[in-house]
C-alpha positions in Angstrom: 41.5 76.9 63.1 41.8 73.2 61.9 42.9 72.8 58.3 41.1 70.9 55.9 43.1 66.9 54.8 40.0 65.1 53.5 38.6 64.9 49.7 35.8 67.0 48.7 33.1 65.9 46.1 31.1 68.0 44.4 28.1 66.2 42.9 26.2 68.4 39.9 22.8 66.9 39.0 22.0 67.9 35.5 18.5 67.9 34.2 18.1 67.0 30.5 17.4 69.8 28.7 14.4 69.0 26.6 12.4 71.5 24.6 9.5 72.6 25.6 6.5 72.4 23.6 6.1 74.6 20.4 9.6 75.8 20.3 10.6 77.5 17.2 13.3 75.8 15.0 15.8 79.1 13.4 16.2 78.9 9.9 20.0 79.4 8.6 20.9 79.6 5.2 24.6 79.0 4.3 26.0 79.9 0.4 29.1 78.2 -1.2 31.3 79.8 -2.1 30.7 82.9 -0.9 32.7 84.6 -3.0 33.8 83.6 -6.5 34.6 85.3 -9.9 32.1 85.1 -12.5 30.2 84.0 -14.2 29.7 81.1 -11.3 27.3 78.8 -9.8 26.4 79.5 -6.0 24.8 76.4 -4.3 22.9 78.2 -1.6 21.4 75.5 1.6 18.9 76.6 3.9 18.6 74.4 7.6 15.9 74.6 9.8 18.1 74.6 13.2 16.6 72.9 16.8 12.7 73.6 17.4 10.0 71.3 17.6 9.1 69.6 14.5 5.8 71.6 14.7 2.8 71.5 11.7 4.0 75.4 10.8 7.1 74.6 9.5 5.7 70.8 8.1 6.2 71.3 4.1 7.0 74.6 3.5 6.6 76.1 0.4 9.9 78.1 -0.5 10.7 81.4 -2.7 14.5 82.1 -3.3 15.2 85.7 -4.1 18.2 86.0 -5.6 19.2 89.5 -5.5 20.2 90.1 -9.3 16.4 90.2 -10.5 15.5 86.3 -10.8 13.2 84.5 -8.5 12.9 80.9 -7.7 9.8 79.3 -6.4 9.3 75.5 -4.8 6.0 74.4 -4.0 4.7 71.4 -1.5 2.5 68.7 -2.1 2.9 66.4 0.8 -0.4 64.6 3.1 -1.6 65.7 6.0 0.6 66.6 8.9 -0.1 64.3 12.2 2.7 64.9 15.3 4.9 62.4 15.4 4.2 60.7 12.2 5.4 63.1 9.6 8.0 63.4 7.6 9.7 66.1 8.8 11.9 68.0 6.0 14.8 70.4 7.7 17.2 71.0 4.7 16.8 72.5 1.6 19.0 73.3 -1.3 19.0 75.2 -5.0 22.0 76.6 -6.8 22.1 80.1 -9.2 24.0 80.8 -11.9 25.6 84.4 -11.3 26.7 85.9 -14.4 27.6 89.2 -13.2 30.0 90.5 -10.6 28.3 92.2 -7.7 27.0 92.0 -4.1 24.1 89.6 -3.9 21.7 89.3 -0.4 20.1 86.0 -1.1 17.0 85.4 0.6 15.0 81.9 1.4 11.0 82.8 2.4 9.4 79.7 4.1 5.6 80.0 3.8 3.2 77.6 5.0 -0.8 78.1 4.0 0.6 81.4 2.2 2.1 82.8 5.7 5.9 83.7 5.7 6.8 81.6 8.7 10.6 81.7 8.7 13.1 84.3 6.6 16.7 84.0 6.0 19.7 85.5 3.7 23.2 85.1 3.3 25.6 87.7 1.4 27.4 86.3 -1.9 30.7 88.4 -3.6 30.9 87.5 -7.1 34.0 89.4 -8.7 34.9 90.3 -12.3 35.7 87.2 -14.2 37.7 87.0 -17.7 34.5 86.9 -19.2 32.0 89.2 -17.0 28.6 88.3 -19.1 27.5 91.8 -18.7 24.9 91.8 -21.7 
């Protein structure tokens, strides 16, 4: 058996990896801080994450649930979609005031023609504070 002296080349042909039509995008919601002592302001951003920029998700009206009994709604006014001409909106932001320590679930709803089309939540720690508004 001969041994082997030349070079070897290995050639890898990569295809571009391109989505296919109608892919989802994932919605992600991220809270800063994440833990904090009270009373505290939590700046919460939700990302809509790869996908097609499909009409579904095309000006979403959102509804932030903020786990301590208050609600925060943002409506859409925004034209007509038309593919590839749209504005397409993939952040969105809002901040709480927590004035109680506790273990919040926040929760972004992403509805479009009154249809939940994307849900997300992210866990916030708030910790006693020197001045826990409890009342």
């Amino acid at each position: 058996m001969r041994a082997f002296t030349g070079t070897l080349v290995l050639l890898a042909l990569a295809a571009p990896i391109v989505a296919e039509s109608g892919d989802r995008p994932r919605l992600d919601l991220r809270a800063t801080p994440r833990m904090a002592f009270s009373p505290t302001v939590v700046s919460v951003t939700a990302e809509l994450a790869g996908g097609d920029e499909i009409e579904e998700f095309y000006c979403p009206d959102l509804e932030w649930d903020w786990d301590d009994g208050a609600r925060s709604e943002r409506g859409s006014d925004c034209p007509p979609f038309q593919a590839g001409q749209s504005e397409f909106e993939r952040f969105f932001s809002a901040d709480h005031v927590y004035r109680q320590a506790g273990s919040y679930n926040v929760k972004i709803t992403m509805k479009r023609a009154g249809r939940t089309v994307a849900v997300a939540s992210s866990r916030v720690e708030v910790r006693p504070g020197l001045r826990d508004f409890s009342e």
